[in-house]
C-alpha positions as CSV (number, residue, x, y, z in Angstrom):
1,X,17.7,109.7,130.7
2,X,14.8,107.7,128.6
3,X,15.7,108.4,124.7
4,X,13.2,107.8,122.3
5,X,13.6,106.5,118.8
6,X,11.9,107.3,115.4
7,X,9.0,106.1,113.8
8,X,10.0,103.2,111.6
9,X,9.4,102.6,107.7
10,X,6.6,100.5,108.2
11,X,4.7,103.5,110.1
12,X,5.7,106.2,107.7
13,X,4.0,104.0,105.2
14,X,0.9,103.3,107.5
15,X,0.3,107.2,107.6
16,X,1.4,107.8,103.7
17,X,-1.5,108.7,101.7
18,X,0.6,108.8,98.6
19,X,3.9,107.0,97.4
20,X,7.2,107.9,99.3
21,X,10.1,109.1,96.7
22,X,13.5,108.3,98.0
23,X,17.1,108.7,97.1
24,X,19.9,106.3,97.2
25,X,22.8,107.7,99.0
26,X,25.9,105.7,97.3
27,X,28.8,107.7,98.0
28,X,30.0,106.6,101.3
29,X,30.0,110.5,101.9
30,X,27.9,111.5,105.5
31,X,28.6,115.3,104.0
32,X,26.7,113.8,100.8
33,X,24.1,111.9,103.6
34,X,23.2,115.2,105.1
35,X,22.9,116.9,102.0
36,X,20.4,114.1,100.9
37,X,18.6,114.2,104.2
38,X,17.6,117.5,104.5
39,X,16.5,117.7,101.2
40,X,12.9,117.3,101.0
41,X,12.2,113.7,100.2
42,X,10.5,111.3,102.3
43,X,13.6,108.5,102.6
44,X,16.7,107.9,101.4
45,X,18.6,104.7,101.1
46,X,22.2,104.0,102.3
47,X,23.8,101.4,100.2
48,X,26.3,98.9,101.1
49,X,26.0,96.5,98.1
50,X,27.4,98.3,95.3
51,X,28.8,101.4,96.8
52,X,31.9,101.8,99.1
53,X,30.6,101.4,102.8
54,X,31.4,99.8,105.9
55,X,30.2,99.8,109.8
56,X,32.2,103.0,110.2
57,X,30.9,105.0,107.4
58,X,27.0,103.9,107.9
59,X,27.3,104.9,111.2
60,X,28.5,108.3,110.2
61,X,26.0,108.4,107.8
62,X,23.4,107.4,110.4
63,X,24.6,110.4,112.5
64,X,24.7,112.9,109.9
65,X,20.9,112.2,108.7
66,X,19.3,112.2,112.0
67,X,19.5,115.5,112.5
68,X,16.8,115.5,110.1
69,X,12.8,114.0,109.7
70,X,13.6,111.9,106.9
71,X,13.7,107.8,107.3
72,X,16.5,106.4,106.9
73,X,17.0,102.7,105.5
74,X,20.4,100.7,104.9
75,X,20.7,98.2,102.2
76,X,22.8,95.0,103.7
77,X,25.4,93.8,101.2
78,X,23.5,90.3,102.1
79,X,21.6,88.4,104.2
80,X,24.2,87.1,106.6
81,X,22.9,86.8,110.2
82,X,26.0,88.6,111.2
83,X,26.4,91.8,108.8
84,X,22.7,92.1,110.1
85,X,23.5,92.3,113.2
86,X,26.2,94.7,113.1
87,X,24.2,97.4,111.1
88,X,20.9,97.0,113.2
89,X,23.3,97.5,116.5
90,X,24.9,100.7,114.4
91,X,20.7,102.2,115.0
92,X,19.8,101.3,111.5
93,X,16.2,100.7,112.4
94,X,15.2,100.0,108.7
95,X,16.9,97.7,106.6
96,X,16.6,96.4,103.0
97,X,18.4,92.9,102.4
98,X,18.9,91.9,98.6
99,X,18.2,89.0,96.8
100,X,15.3,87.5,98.3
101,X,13.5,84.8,96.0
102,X,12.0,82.2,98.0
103,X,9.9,82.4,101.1
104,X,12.6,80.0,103.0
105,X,14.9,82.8,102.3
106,X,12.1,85.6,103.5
107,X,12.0,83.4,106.8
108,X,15.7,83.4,107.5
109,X,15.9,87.3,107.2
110,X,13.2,87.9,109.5
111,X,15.1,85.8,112.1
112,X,18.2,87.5,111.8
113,X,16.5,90.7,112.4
114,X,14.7,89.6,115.9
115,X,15.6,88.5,118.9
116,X,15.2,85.2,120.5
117,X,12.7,82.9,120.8
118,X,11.6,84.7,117.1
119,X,15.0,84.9,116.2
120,X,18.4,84.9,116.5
121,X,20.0,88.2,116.8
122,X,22.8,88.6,119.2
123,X,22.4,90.5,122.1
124,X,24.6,93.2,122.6
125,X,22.0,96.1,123.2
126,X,23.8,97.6,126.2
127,X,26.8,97.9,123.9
128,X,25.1,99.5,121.0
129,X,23.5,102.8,119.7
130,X,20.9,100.7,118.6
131,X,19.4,100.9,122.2
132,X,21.1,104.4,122.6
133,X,23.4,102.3,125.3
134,X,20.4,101.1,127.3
135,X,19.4,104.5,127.0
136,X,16.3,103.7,125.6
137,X,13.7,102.0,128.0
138,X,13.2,98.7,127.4
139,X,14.6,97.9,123.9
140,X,15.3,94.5,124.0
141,X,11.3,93.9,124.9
142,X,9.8,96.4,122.9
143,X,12.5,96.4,120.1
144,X,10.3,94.4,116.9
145,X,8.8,98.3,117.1
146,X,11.6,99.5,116.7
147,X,12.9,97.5,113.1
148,X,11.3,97.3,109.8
149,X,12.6,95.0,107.4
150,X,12.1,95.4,103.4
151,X,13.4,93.0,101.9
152,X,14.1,92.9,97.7
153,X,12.7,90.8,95.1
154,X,15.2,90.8,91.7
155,X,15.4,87.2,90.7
156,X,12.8,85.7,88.4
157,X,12.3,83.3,90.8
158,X,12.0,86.1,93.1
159,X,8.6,87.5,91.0
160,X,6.8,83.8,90.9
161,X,7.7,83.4,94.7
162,X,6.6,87.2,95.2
163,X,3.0,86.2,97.0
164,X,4.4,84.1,99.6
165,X,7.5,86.4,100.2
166,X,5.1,89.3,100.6
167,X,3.0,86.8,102.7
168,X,5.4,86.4,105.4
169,X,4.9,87.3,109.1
170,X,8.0,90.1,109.8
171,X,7.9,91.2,105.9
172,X,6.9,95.3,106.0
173,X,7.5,95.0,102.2
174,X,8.8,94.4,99.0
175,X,11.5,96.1,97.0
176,X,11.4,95.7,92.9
177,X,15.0,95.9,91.5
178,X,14.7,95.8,87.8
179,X,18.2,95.8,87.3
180,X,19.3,92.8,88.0
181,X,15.5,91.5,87.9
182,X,16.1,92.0,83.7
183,X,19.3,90.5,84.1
184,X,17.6,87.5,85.3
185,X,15.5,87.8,82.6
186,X,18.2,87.3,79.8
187,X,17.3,91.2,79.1
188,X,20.9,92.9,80.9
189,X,20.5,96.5,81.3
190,X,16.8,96.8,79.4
191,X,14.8,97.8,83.0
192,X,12.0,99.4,80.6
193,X,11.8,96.4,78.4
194,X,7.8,95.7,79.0
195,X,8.3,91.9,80.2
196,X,10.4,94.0,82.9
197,X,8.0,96.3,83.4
198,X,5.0,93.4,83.7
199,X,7.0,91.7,86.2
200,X,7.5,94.5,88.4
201,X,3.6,95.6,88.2
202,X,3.0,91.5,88.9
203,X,4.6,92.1,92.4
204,X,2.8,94.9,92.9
205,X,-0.1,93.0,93.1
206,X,0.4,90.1,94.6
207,X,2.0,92.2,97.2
208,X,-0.9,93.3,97.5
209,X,-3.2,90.6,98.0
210,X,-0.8,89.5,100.8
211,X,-1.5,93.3,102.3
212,X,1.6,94.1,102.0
213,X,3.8,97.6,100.6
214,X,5.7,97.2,97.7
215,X,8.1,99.3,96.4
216,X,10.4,100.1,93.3
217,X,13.8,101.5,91.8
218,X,13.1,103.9,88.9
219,X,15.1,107.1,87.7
220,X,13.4,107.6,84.5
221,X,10.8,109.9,85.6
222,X,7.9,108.5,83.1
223,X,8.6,105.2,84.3
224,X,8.5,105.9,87.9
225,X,5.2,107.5,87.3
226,X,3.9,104.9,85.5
227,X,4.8,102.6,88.5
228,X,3.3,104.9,90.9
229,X,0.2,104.9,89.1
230,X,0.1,101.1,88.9
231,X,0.4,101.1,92.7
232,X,3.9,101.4,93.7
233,X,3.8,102.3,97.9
234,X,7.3,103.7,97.6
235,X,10.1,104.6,94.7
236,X,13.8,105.5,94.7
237,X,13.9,107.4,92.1
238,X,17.6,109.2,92.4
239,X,20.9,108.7,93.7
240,X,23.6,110.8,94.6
241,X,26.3,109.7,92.6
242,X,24.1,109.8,89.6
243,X,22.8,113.0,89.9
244,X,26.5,114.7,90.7
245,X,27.6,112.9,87.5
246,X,24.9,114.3,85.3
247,X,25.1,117.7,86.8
248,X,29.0,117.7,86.3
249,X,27.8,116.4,82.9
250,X,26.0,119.3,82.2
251,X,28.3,121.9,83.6
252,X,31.0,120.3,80.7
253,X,29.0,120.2,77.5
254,X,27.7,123.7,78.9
255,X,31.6,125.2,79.3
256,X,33.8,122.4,77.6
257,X,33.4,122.0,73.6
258,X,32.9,118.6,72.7
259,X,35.5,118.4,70.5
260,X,38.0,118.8,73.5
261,X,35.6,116.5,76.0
262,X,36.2,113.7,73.0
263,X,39.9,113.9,73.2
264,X,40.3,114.1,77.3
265,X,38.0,110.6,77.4
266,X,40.5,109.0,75.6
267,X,43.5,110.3,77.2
C-alpha cells in the first residue's frame, strides 16, 4: 500500500505568513511528546544534545507525535555521518545539527543527510521507517523532498561565517543558539546581553540576503518578540522540562511556606 509522508519544515515555512513558535521536548518522555504535540504550536523540537535520548526513545517520540499536524524536528547530538543516519532512517524527516561555524562544516552536513552521488548516507531504506519499509513509493529517488535540514549557528565564528553558511545549497535554514553563542562571547549565561542580541539579529540578516529562514531560541517572552519583530522565521520559545519545573515551582511557593522550601533545599 503507497504511504505518504508529511510536508517537511522547509514547506511549512514556504506557506508561513508569520513566525512558527515551537517547543523543545527534553524529557525523553513520548507521554511528554504527545502532550507537546497536540498542543497548539506549530513545531516542537526533540533534543538529543543535552537531554536523555537515544534511537529507541526518539523513535517513540516520533510515534507518539504523529498522530498529530505538528512538524516534528530532532536535534542530532552532532554532526557525525553515522548518528545522522540512524535518526533520518528512525523517519525524522527534519533535523537540526549543532555547532555549525564554517561553510566546510555546512557542506559536510548536507552530505550526510543525502544519498549518493550528493552524498553519502547509507542505504538501508527497505529496512527503515524512514521509507515506511519501502512502503512509500520511490523514496530513495524522491527522498531530498522528503528531508529538511536546519542546521545551528552558536559559535562566534559561527555569526561571521553566517552568510556563506546560510548560502549553502541543502541549507533550509539557520538556528540562533544564544546560549552557548554568549558563551562564545566570553558573556556565559548573559543570552540578553545586547552584543548577544546584535549577533543573533546580524544572522538574521545575512540569512536573509542568502534567502534563506532563520530561526532562534528565546523563552523570555519580550525577547522572543523583539526577535520576531527583527525577522526571526521561527522561535522555540518553551520547553517541557522548563515549564514542568516552573509550574511545580509555583504550585510550592503557592502551598509550601518558604521558610520550609529553604530548609528541604538544603537537606
Amino acid at each position: 500500500m503507497p504511504f505518504r509522508l508529511t510536508p517537511t519544515f522547509r514547506d511549512a515555512l514556504g506557506r508561513a505568513d508569520r513566525p512558527l513558535a515551537g517547543i523543545w521536548v527534553c524529557s525523553g518522555s513520548p507521554l511528554v511528546a504527545e502532550i507537546c504535540a497536540g498542543a497548539g504550536l506549530d513545531w516542537l523540537l526533540i533534543d538529543m544534545e543535552h537531554s536523555p535520548n537515544g534511537i529507541e526513545s526518539v523513535l517513540a517520540q516520533l510515534q507518539a507525535a504523529a498522530a498529530t499536524p505538528v512538524t516534528t524536528m530532532v536535534r542530532v547530538p552532532t554532526a557525525d555521518p553515522v548518528v545522522i543516519k540512524q535518526v533520518l532512517d528512525l523517519g525524522a524527516q527534519n533535523l537540526l545539527v549543532p555547532m555549525v561555524s564554517s561553510v566546510a562544516e555546512a557542506e559536510a552536513v548536507v552530505r550526510a543527510v543525502h544519498y549518493p552521488p550528493r552524498g553519502i548516507r547509507g542505504v538501508g531504506s527497505a529496512l527503515a521507517r524512514s521509507a515506511r519499509w519501502n512502503r512509500v513509493d520511490d523514496y530513495l529517488a524522491e527522498a531530498e523532498q522528503h528531508v529538511s535540514l536546519v542546521v545551528q549557528i552558536e559559535t562566534a565564528a559561527g555569526v561571521d561565517a553566517a552568510a556563506g553558511i546560510a548560502a549553502v545549497d541543502g541549507i533550509d535554514g539557520v538556528f540562533v543558539g544564544p546560549s552557548d553563542l554568549a558563551a562564545s562571547m566570553g558573556l556565559l549565561g548573559q543570552q540578553s546581553h545586547p552584543d548577544v542580541v546584535a549577533a543573533v539579529r546580524r544572522v538574521f540578516a545575512d540569512a536573509r540576503s542568502a534567502g534563506t529562514p532563520a530561526g532562534v531560541n528565546a523563552f523570555d517572552p519580550a525577547l522572543a518578540r523583539g526577535y520576531a519583530e527583527a525577522g526571526a522565521d521561527f522561535l522555540l520559545v518553551g520547553a517541557d522540562v522548563a515549564l514542568l519545573a516552573r509550574g511545580s515551582e509555583a504550585l510550592a511557593a503557592a502551598w509550601v511556606p518558604e521558610a520550609d522550601r529553604t530548609t528541604r533545599a538544603g537537606y
